[in-house]
DSSP file (Angstrom, degrees, kcal/mol; ACC not computed):
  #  RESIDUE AA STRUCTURE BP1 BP2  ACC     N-H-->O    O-->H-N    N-H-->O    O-->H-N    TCO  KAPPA ALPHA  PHI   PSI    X-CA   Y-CA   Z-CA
    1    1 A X              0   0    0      0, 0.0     5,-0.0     0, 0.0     0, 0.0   0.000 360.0 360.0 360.0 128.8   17.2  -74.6  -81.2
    2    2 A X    >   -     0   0    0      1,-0.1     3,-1.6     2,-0.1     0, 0.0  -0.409 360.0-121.5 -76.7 169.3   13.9  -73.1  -81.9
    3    3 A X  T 3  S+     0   0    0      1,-0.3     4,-0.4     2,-0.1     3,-0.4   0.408 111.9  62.9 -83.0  19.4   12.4  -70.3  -80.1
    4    4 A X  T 3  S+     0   0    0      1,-0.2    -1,-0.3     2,-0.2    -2,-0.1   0.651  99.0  58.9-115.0  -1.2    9.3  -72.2  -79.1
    5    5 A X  S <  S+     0   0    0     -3,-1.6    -1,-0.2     1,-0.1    -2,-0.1   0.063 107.0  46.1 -84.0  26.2   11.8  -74.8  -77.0
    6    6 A X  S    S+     0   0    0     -3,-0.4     2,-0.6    -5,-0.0    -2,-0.2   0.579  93.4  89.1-115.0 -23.2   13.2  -71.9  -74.8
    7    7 A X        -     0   0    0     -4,-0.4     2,-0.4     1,-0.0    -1,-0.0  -0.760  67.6-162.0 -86.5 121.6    9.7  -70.6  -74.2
    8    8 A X        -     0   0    0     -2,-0.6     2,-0.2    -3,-0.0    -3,-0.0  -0.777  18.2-130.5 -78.6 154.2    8.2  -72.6  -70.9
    9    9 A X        -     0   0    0     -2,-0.4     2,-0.4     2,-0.0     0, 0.0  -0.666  26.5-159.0 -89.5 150.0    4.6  -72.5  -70.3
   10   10 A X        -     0   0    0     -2,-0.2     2,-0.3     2,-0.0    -2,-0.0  -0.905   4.0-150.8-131.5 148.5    4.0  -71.4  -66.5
   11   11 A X        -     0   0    0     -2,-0.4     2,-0.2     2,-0.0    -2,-0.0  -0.963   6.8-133.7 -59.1  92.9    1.0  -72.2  -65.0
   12   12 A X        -     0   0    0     -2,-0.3     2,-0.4     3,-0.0    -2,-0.0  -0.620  21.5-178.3 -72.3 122.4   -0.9  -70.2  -62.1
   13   13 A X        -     0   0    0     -2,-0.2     2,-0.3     0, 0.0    -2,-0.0  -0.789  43.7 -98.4-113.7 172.5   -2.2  -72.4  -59.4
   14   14 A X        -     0   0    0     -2,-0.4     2,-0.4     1,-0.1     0, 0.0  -0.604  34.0-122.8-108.6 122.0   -4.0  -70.4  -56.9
   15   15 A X        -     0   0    0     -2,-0.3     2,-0.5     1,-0.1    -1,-0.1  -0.604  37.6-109.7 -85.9 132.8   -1.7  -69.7  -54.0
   16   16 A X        -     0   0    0     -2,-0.4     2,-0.3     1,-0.0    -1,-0.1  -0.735  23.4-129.4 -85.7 116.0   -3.6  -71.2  -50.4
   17   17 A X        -     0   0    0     -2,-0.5     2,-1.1     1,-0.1    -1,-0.0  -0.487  25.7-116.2 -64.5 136.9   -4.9  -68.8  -48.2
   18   18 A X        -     0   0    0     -2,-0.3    -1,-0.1     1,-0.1    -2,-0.0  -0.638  36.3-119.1 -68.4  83.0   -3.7  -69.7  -44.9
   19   19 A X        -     0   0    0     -2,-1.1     2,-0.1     1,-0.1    -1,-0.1   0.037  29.4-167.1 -61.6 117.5   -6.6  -70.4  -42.9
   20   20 A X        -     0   0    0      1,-0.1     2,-0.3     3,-0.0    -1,-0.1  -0.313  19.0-126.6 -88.0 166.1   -7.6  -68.5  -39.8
   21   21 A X        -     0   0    0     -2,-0.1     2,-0.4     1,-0.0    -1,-0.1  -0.826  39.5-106.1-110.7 162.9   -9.9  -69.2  -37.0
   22   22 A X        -     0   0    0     -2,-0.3     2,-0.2     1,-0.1    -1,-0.0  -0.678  29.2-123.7 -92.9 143.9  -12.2  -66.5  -36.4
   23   23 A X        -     0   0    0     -2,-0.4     2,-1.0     1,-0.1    -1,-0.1  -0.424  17.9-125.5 -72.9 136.1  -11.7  -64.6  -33.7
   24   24 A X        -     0   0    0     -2,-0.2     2,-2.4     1,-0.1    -1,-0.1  -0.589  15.9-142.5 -79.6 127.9  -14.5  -64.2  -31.0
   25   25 A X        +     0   0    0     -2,-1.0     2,-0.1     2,-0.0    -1,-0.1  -0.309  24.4 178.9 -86.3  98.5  -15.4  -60.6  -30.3
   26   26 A X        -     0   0    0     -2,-2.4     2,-0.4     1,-0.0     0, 0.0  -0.472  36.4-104.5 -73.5 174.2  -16.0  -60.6  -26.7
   27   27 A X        -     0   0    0     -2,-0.1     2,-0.2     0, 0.0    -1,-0.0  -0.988  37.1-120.7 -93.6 112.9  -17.1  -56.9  -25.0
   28   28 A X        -     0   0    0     -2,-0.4     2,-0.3     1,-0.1     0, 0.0  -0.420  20.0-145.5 -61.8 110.7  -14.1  -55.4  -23.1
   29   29 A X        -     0   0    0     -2,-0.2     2,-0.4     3,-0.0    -1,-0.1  -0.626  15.1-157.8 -42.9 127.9  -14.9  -54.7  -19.4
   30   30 A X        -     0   0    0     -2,-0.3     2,-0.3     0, 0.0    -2,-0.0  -0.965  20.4-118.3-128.6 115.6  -13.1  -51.8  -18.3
   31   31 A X        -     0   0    0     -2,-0.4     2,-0.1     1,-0.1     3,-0.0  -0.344  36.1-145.0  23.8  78.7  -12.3  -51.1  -14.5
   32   32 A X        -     0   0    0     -2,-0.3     2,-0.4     1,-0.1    -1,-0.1  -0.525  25.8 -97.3 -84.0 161.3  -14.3  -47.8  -14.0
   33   33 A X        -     0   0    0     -2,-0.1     2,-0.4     1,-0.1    -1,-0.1  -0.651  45.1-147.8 -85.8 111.2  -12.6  -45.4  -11.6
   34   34 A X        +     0   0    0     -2,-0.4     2,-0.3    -3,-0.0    -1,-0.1  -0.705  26.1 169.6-113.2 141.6  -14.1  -45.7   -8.1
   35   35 A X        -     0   0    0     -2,-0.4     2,-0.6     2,-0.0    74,-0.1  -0.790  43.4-113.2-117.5 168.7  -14.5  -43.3   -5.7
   36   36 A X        -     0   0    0     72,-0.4    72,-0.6    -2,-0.3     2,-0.3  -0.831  39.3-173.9-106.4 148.5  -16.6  -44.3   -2.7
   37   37 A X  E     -A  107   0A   0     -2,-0.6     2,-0.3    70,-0.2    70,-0.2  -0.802   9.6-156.5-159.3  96.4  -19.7  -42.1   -3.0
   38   38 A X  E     -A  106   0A   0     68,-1.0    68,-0.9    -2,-0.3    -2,-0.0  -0.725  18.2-124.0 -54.9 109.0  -22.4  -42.1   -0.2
   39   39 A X  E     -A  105   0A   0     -2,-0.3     2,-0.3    66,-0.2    66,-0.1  -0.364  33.7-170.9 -24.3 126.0  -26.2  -41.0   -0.9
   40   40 A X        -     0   0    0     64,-0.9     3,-0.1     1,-0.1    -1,-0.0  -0.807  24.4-151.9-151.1 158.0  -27.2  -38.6    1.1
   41   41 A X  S    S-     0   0    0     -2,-0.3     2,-0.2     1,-0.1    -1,-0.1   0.579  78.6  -2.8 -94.1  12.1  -30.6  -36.7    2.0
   42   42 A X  S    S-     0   0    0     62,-0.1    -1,-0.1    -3,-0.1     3,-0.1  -0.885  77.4-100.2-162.1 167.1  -29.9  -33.9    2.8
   43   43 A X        -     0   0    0     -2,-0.2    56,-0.1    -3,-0.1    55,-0.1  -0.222  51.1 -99.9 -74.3 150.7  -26.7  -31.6    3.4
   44   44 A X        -     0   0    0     54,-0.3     2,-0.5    22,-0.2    57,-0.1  -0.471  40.8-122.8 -51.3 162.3  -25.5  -31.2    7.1
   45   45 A X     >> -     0   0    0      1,-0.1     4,-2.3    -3,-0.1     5,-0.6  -0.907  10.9-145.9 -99.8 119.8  -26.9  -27.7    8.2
   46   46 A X  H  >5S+     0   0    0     -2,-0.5     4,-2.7     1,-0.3     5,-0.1   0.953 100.2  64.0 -52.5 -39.1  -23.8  -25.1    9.6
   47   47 A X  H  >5S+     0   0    0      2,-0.2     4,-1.1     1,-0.2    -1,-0.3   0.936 109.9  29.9 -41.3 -64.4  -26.3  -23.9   11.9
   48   48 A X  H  >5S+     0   0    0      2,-0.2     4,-4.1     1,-0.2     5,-0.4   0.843 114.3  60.2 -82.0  -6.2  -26.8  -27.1   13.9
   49   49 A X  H  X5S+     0   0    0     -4,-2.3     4,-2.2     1,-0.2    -2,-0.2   0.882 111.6  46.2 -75.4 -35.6  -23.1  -28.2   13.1
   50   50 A X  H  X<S+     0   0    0     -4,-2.7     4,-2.0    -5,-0.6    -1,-0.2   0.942 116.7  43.0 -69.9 -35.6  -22.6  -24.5   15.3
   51   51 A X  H  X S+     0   0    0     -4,-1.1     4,-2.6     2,-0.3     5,-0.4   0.832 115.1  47.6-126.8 -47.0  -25.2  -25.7   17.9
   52   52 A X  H  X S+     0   0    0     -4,-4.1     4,-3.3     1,-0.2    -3,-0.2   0.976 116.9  48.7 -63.8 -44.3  -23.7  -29.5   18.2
   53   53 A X  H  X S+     0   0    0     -4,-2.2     4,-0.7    -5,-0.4    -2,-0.3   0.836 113.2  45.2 -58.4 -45.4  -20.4  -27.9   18.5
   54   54 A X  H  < S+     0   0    0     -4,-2.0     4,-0.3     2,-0.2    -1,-0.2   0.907 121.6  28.1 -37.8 -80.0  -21.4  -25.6   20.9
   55   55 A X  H  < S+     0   0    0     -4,-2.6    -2,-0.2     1,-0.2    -3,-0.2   0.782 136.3  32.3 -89.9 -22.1  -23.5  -27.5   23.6
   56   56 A X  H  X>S+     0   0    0     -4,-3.3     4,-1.9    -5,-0.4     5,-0.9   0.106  76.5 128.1-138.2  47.7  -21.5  -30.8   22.8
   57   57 A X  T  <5S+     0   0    0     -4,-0.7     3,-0.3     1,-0.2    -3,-0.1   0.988  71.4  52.7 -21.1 -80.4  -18.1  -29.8   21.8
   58   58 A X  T  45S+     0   0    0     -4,-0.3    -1,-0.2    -5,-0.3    22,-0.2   0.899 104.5  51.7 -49.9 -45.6  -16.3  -31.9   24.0
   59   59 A X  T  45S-     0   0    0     21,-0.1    -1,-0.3    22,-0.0    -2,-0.2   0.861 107.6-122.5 -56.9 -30.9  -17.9  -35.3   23.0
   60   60 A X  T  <5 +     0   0    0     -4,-1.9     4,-0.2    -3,-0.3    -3,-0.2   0.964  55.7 158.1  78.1  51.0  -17.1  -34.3   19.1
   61   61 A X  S >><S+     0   0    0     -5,-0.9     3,-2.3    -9,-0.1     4,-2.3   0.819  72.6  53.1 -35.2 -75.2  -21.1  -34.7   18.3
   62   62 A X  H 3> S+     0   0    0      1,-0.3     4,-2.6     2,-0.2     6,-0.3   0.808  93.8  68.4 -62.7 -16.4  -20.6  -32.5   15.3
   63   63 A X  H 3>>S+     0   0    0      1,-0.2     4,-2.1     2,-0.2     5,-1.4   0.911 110.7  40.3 -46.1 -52.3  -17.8  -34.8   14.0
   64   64 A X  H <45S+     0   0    0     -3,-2.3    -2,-0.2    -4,-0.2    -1,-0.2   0.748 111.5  48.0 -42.6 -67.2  -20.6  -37.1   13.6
   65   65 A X  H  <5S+     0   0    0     -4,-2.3    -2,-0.2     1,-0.1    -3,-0.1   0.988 108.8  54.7 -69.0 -72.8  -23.4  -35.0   12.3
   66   66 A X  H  <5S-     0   0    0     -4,-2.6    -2,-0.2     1,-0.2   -22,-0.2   0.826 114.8-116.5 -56.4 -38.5  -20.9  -33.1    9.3
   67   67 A X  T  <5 +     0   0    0     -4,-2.1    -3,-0.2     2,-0.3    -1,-0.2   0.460  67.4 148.9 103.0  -1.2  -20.0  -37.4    8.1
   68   68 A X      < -     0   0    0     -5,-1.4     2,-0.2    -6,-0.3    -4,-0.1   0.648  59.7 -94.3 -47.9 -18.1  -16.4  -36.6    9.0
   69   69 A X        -     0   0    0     -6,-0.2    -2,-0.3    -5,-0.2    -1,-0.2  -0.652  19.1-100.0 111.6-163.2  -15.8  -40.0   10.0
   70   70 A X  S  > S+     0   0    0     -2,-0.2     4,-2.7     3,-0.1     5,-0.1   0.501 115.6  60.9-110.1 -13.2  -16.0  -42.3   13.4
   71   71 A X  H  > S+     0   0    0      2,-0.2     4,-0.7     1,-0.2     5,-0.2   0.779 105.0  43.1 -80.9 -18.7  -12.0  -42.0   13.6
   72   72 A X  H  > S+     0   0    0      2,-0.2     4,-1.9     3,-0.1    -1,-0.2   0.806 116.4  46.6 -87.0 -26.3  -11.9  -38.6   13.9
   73   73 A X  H  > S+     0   0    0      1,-0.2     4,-1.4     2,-0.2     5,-0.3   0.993 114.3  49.3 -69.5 -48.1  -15.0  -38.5   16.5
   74   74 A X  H  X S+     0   0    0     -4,-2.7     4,-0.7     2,-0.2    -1,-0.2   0.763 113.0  49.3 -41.8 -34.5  -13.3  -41.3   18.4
   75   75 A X  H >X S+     0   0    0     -4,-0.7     3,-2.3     2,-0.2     4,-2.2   0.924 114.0  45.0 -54.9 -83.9  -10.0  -39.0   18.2
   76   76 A X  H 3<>S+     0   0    0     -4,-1.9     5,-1.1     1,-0.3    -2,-0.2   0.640 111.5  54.2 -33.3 -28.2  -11.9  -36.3   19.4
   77   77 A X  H ><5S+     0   0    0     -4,-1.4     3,-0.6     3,-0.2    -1,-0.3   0.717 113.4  39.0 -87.5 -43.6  -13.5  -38.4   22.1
   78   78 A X  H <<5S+     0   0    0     -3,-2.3    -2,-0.2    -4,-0.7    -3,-0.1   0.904 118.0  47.5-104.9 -36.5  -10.4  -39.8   23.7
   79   79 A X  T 3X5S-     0   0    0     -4,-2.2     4,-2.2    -5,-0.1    -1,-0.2   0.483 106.2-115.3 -90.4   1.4   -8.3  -36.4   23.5
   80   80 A X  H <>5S-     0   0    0     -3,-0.6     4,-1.4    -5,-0.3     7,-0.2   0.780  80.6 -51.3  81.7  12.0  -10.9  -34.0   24.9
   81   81 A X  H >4<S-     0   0    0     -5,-1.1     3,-1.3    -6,-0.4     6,-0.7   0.968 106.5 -54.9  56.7  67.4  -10.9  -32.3   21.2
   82   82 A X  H >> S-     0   0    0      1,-0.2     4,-1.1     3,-0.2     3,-0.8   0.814 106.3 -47.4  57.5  67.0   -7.2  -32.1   21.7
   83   83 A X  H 3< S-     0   0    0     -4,-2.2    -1,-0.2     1,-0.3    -2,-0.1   0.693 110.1 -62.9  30.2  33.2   -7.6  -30.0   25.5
   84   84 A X  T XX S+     0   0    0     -4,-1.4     3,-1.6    -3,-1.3     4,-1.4   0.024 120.9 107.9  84.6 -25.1  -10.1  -27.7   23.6
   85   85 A X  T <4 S+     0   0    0     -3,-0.8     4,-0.3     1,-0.2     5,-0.2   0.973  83.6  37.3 -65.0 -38.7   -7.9  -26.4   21.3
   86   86 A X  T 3X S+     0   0    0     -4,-1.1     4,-1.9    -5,-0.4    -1,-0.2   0.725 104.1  68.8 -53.9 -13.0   -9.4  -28.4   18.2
   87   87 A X  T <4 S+     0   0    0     -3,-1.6     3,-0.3    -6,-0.7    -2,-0.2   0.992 106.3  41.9 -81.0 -47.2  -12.8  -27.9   19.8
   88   88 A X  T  < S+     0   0    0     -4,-1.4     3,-0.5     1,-0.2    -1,-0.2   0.486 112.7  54.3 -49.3 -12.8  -11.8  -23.7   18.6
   89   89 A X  T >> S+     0   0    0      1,-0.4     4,-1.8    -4,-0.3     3,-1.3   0.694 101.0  59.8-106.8 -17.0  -10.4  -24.8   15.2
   90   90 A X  T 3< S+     0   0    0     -4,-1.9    -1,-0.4    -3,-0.3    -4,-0.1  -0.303  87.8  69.2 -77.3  68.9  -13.5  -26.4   14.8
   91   91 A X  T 34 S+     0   0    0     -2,-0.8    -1,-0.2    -3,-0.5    -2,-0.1   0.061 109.6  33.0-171.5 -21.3  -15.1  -23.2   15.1
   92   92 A X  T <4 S+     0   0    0     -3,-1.3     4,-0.4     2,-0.1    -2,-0.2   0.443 117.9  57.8-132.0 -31.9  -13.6  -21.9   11.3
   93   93 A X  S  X S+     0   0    0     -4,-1.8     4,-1.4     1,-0.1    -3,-0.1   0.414  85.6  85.4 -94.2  24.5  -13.7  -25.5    9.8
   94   94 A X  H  > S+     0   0    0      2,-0.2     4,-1.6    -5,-0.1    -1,-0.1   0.963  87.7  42.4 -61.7 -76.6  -17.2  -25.9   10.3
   95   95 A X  H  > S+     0   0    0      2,-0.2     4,-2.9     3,-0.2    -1,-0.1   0.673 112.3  58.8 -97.9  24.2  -18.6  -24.6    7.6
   96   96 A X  H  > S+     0   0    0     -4,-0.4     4,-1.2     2,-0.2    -2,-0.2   0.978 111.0  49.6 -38.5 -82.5  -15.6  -26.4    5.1
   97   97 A X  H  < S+     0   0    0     -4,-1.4    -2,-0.2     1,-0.2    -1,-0.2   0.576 108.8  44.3 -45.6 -29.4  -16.8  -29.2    6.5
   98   98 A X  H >< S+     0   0    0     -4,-1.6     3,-1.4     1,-0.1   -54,-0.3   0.966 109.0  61.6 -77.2 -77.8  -20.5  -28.6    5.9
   99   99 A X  H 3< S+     0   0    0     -4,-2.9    -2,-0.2     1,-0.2    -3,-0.1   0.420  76.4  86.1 -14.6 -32.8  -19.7  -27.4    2.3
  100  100 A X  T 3< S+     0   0    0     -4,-1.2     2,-0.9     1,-0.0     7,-0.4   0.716  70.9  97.3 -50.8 -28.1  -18.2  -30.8    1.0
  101  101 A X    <   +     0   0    0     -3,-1.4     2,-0.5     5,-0.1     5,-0.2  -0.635  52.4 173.0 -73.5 103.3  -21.8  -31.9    0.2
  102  102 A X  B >   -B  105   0A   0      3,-0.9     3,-0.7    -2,-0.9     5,-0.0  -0.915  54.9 -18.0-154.8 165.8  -22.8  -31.5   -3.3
  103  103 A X  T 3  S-     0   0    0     -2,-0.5    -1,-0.2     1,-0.2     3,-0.0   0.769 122.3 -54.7  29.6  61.6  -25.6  -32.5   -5.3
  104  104 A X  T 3  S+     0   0    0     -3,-0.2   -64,-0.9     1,-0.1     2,-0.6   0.249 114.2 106.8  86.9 -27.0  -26.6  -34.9   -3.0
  105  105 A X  E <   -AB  39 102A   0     -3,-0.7    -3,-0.9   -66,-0.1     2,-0.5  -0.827  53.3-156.2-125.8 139.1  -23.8  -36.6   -2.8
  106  106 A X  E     -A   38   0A   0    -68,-0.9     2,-1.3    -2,-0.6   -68,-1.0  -0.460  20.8-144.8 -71.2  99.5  -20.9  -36.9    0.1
  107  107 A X  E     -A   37   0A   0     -2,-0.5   -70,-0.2    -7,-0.4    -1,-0.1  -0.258  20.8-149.0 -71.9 107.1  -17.6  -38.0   -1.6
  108  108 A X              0   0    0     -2,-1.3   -72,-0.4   -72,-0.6   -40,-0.1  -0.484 360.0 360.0 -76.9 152.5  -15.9  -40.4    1.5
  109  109 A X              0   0    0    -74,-0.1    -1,-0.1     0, 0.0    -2,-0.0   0.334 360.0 360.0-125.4 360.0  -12.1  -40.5    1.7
């Protein structure tokens, strides 16, 4: 046998790309982290939070005024500020409570 019937010729065909579809690139909405965040225009003053506390303690006024909520002024309402003894712890968490405000804005829980 000659060597030129051993030899085979090979041939390149051109391998077929497997055809994709193109993806659309949408823009990914992401869930930002919410906190409830209230405006507000100006910070309670400790000075009138002392003065509501003071002359209307027992209704739980200043509950009101500091942005504490309506369930704890309703609390306060129904229990007498807990037979005065809350109406005296508000008396050192007063200006806590005042303090919570800053840069404008009141962070709600």
């Amino acid at each position: 046998m000659s060597a030129r019937s051993n030899v085979r010729t090979l041939t390149m065909q051109p391998q077929q790309q497997p055809q994709y579809a193109q993806a659309v690139h949408q823009p990914v909405v992401m869930a930002q982290p919410t906190a409830m965040v209230a405006p507000v225009r100006h910070p309670p003053s400790a000075i009138l939070a002392y003065v509501l506390w003071f002359f209307l303690g027992p209704f739980g006024i200043h509950h009101l005024y500091m942005g504490r909520g309506v369930g704890v002024w309703l609390l306060s309402l129904i229990t007498l500020q807990g037979l005065g003894l809350w109406w005296l712890i508000d008396l050192f968490l007063i200006p806590s409570s005042c303090s919570k405000v800053r840069g404008g804005m009141v962070v709600m829980r």
